[in-house]
N, C-alpha and C positions, 0 to 999 in steps of 0.2 A: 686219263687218256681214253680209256674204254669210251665212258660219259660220253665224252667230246666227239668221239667217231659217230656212235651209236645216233646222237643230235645230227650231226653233218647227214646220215644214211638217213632220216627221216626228212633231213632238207633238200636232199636230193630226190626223193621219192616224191614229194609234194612239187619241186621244180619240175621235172616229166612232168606228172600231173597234171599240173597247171599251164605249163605250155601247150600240152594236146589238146586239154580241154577247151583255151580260153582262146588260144594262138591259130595253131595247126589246122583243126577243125574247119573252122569258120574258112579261116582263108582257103582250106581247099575248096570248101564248096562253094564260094562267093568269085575265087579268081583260079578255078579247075585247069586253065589251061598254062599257068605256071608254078604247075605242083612239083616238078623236082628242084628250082629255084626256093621254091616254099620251103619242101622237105628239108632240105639243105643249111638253109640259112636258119630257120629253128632250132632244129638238132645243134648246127654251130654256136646258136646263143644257148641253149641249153648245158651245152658241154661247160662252158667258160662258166656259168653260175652254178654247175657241183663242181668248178675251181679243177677241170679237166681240160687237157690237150692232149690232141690225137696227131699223133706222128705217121707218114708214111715210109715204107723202106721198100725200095723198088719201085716198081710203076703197074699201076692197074692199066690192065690188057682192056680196052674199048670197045675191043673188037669182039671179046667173049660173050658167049651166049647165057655162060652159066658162072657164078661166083660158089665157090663152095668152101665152108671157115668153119674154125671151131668157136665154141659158143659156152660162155660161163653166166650173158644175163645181158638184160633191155639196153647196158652200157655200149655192148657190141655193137650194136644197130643202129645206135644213137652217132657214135665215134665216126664209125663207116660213111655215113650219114652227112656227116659234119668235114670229114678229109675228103671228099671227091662230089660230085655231080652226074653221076652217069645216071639218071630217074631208073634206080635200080626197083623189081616186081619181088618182092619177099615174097616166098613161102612161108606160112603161119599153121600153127594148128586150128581148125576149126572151131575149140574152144574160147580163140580169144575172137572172133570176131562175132562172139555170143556176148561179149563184156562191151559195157556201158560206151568209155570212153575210148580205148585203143581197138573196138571193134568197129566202132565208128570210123577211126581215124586207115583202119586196113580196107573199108569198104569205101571211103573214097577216094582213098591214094591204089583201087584199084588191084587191091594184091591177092596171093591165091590162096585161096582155102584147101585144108588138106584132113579131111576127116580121117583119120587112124582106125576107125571102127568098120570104114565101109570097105569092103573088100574090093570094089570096082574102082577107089580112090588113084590108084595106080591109073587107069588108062582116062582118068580125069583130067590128072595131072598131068602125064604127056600132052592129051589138046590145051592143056592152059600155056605150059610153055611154050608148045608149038606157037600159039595164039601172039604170045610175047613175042617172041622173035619175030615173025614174019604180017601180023599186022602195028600190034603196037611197038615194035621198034623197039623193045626193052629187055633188057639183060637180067635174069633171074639169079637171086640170092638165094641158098640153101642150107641148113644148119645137115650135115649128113649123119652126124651122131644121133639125130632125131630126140636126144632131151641134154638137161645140165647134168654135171655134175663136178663135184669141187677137188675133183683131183688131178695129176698134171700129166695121167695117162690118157689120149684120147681113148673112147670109145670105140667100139666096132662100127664101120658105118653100116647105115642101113642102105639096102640093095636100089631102094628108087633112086637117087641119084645118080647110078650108074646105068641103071637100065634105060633111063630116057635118054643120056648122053648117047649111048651107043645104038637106040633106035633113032634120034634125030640128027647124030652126026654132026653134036656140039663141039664148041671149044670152053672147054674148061677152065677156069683160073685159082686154082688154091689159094687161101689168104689166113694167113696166122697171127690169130691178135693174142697181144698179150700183155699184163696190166691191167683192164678194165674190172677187174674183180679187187683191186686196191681204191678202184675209183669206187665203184658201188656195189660192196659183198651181199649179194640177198642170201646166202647159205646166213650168215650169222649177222647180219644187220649192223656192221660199220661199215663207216666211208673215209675218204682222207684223198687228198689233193693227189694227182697225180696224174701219167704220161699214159697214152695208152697206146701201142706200140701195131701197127697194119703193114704184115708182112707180105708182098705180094710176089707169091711165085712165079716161073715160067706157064705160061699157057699150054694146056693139053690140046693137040686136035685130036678128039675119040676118030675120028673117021680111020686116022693112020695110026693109032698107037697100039700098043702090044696089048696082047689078051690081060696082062697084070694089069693095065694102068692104074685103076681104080684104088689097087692094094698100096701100089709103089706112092702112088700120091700123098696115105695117110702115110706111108711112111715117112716121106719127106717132109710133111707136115708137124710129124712128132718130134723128127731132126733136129729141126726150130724151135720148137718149142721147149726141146732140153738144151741146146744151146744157152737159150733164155736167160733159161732156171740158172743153168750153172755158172756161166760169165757172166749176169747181169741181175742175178736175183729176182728176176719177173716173173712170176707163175703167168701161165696162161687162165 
């Protein structure tokens, strides 16, 4: 059984792959002005060929400015990707749009680069969302844990998320996935068929909400997440 997963996680790695590369790529550069149609319908054939489905539970808020989700690997994004259409602007770390093929594919599906070294990256990243909302019309994705890891305590988040909400007087949408690390484990390199679960909370408006929001949110978030775990066997 190990064998068999271990095989799937290499087939699903080369699936990505191959779709960004061969798929993704091209069509955004050749038909750029229907990239989240693109985006979309990729990710969606991609999912179905690592033998994945992405479920929603609740309704993604349209209206939000900011998406903010816990984050276990490339499945996250792909799922998200695949269950909705809102031409969502990722936040990335800078190192990956230094890589070959998904640096390519974040530079021109447009998304935001986020150096962790430069100490100015902070008031960067407020004009880039600003940028987002108010000329391109686009709703920004954020991992607020700011990296992985394989346990089903979220991490502390880290402060930029909060700090730009409440100097741009976003709305918020928390979203808790959970599953996609049965779909494609990169901590230990199996895969195996499976649901991947997009829980989409109520919407924050920072503008009115209490000095905690930010705390109360990951709490809510973790709520879910152990809910999950314990009626449904889902790690996040």
């Amino acid at each position: 059984m190990k064998t068999l997963a271990t095989i799937r996680f290499y087939w699903g790695a080369f699936v990505i792959s191959f779709n960004t590369a061969v798929l993704m790529i091209p069509a955004l550069m050749f038909f750029g002005r229907y990239k989240s149609a693109i985006v979309h319908h990729i990710n969606a054939l991609t999912l179905w060929m690592m033998g994945g489905i992405a479920l929603k539970k609740g309704k993604m808020d349209k209206s939000a400015d900011m998406y903010v989700m816990n984050h276990q690997g490339i499945v996250d994004i792909i799922g998200l990707e695949a269950v909705q259409n809102n031409h969502l602007r990722w936040a990335a770390k800078k190192e990956l749009f230094d890589t070959l093929w998904f640096g390519n594919l974040l530079k021109h599906g447009e998304m935001i680069s986020v150096d962790r070294k430069d100490k100015s990256s902070l008031r960067k990243l407020i004009a880039d969302v600003k940028e987002s909302r108010e000329r391109l019309k686009r709703p920004v994705a954020i991992f607020p844990e700011g990296t992985r890891t394989p346990k089903q305590k979220l991490l502390p988040f880290k402060k930029g998320a909060k700090i730009i909400a409440e100097k741009l007087g976003l709305k918020v949408q928390p979203i808790v996935i959970t599953g996609s690390k049965k779909l494609l484990n990169e901590h230990n390199k199996t895969a195996h068929s499976a649901i991947v679960h997009y829980h989409f909370l109520p919407t924050i408006d920072v503008s009115k909400a209490d000095a905690d929001w930010y705390e109360k949110l990951r709490e809510d978030m973790q709520k879910v997440i152990d809910n999950e775990y314990t009626h449904h066997n889902r790690s996040r």
